[in-house]
N, C-alpha and C positions, 0 to 999 in steps of 0.2 A: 490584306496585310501587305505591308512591303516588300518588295520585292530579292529579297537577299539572301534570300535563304540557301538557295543554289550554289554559293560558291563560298557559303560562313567555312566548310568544311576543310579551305584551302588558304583561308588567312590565317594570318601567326598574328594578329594584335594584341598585345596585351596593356593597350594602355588607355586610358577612360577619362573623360571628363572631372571636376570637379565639381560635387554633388552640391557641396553647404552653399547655397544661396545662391546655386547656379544656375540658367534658365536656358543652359543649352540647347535641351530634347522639348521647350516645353510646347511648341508649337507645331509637332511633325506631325503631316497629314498623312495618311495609309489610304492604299489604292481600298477600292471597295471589293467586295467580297465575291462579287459575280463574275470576275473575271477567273477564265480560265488557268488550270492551274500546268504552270511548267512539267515538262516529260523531264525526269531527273533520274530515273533508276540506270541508267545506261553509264550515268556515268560514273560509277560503281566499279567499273573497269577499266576504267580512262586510265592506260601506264602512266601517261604525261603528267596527271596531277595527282597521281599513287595511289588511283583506286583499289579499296583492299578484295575486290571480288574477282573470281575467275566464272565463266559465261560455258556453258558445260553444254555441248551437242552428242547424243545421243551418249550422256557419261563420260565422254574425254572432253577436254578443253578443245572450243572451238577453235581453227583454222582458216584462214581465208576470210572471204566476202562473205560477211552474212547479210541478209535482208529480214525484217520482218513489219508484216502487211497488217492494217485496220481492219473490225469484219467487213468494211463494204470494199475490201481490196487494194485500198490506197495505201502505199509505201509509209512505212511508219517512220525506221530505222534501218541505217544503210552503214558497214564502218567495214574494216579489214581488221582479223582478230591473228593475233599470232600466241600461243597457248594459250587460249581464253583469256584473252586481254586486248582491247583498243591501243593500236600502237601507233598510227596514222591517220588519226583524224578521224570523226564522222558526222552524219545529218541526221538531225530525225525532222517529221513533217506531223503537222494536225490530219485531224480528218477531210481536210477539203484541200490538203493538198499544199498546203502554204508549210513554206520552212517553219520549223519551230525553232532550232538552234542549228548550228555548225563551228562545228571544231576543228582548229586547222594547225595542223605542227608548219611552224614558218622552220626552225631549224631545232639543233639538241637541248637549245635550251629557252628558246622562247618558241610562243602558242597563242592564238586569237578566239577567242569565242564572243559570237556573233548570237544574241536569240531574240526571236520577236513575238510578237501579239498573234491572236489567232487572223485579226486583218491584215497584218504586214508589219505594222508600224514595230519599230525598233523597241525593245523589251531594253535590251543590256547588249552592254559591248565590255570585254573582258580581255586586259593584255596580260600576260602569263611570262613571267623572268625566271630560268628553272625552278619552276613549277611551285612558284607561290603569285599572287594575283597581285601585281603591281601596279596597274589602275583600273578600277572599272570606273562604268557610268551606269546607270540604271533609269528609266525613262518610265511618266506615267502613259497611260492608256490614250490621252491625248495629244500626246508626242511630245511635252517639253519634259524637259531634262528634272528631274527629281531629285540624283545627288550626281556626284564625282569624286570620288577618293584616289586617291596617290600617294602611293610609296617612296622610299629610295630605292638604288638598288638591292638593297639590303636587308628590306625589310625592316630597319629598326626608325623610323620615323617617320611622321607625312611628312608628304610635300604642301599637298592641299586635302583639305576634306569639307566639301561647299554641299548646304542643301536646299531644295528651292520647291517654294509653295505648288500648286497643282497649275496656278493662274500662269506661271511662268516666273516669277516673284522671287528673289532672295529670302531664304528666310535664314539662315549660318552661314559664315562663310570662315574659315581657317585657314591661311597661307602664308605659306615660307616666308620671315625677310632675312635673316641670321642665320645660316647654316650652323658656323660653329658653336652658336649661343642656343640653337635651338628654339629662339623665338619667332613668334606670329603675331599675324595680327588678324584681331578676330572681333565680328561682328554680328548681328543678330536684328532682323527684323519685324514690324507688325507683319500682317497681309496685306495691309494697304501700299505695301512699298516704304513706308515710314519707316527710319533707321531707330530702331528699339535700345541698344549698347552697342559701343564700339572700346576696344582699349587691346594690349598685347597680352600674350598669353608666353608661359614658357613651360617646353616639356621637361617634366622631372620624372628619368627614367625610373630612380630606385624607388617612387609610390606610384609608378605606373599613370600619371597625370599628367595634362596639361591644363596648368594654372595660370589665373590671372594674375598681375604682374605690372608694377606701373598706375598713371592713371586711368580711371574709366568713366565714359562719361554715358550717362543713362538718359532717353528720351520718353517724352507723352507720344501718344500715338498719334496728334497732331503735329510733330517735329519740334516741337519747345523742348527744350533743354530740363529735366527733372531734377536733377541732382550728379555732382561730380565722388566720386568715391577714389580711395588710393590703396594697392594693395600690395603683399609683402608671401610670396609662396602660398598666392590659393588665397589669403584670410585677408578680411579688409583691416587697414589700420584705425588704429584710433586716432583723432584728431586730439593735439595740445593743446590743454586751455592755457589764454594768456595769464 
């Protein structure tokens, strides 16, 4: 399954697609199932992104450097706790010894997180604007890039939110051109690289949407032209008879 789960717990989005006749989600590929699954319970007590846990050494909240080790001895988890809570960062490691993640406080209000594959290859990269997730990237197992989402600073709108087939391939893509208008322009492809629809979108805070808007024009998976459609908040218009 894809790989997002790790960090759902630290975004605030509340706003969704457009379901009726939308073909947004309808092509997203999920990593396959044998891939090893993310060390996540540590951060449970990340202060930085408000972990609600406290980390308890011998019944008090832990203090200082903690470590702890795999049964064959290899460094698991490595952070500095201050009353049972991660307050400066930490690493944890696989079994063989490869980074899993690292967690880095750049200053009081922004934070990076770094995490990989059990071979290396880059998992996710997480930038952190007091302590909500203002852009990640997320990566398949074969190293190209899967999505990228982006925030304001504010957290009430994307910037962008692009995702891309396993091949390397476009398959959504959603980016700013109107700030104040709040419109994009958003596009959607086969796997073949074939441009699927293309038309603008505009986000409507008060139903939590981003609707299409404007003309759109629909393609064959040969690149021929299908059919043009025109729409009016999400719903497509009817055409006037003469």
């Amino acid at each position: 399954m894809r790989y997002l789960i790790f960090i759902s717990l630290f975004l605030i989005s509340n706003v969704a697609f457009s379901q009726g006749g939308d073909d947004w989600f309808d092509n997203v590929e999920n990593v396959t199932d044998n891939v090893e699954e993310p060390i996540l319970h540590y951060e449970h007590f990340n202060a930085f992104t408000e972990g609600d846990s406290v980390r308890l050494c011998d019944k008090r909240p832990c203090n200082g450097i903690q470590k702890d080790y795999w049964e064959n001895g290899v460094l698991k988890h490595k952070a500095y706790y201050q009353n049972g809570r991660i307050n400066n960062g930490y690493e944890n490691y696989f079994e063989n010894e490869q980074l899993e993640r690292k967690f880095v406080i750049i200053n009081a209000s922004s934070a990076e997180l770094t995490a990989y594959y059990k071979d290396g290859t880059m998992r996710s990269k997480v930038e952190y604007r007091k302590k909500n997730a203002i852009k990640w990237a997320d990566y398949y197992p074969n190293g190209n890039l899967e999505f990228i989402e982006e925030y304001d600073s504010k957290m009430e709108y994307y910037i962008k939110y692009n995702f891309y087939f396993m091949n390397g391939k476009p398959q959504s893509m959603l980016e700013l051109v109107d700030k104040d208008k709040r419109i994009y322009t958003s596009k959607t492809y086969y796997k073949n690289g074939q441009l699927k629809s293309e038309g603008l979108r505009q986000m409507n805070a008060s139903m939590g949407d981003y609707q299409r808007i404007s003309e759109w024009k629909f393609y064959n998976e040969d690149g021929s032209l299908k059919e043009t459609k025109n729409f009016y908040k999400g719903e497509e218009e009817e055409e006037l008879e003469d």
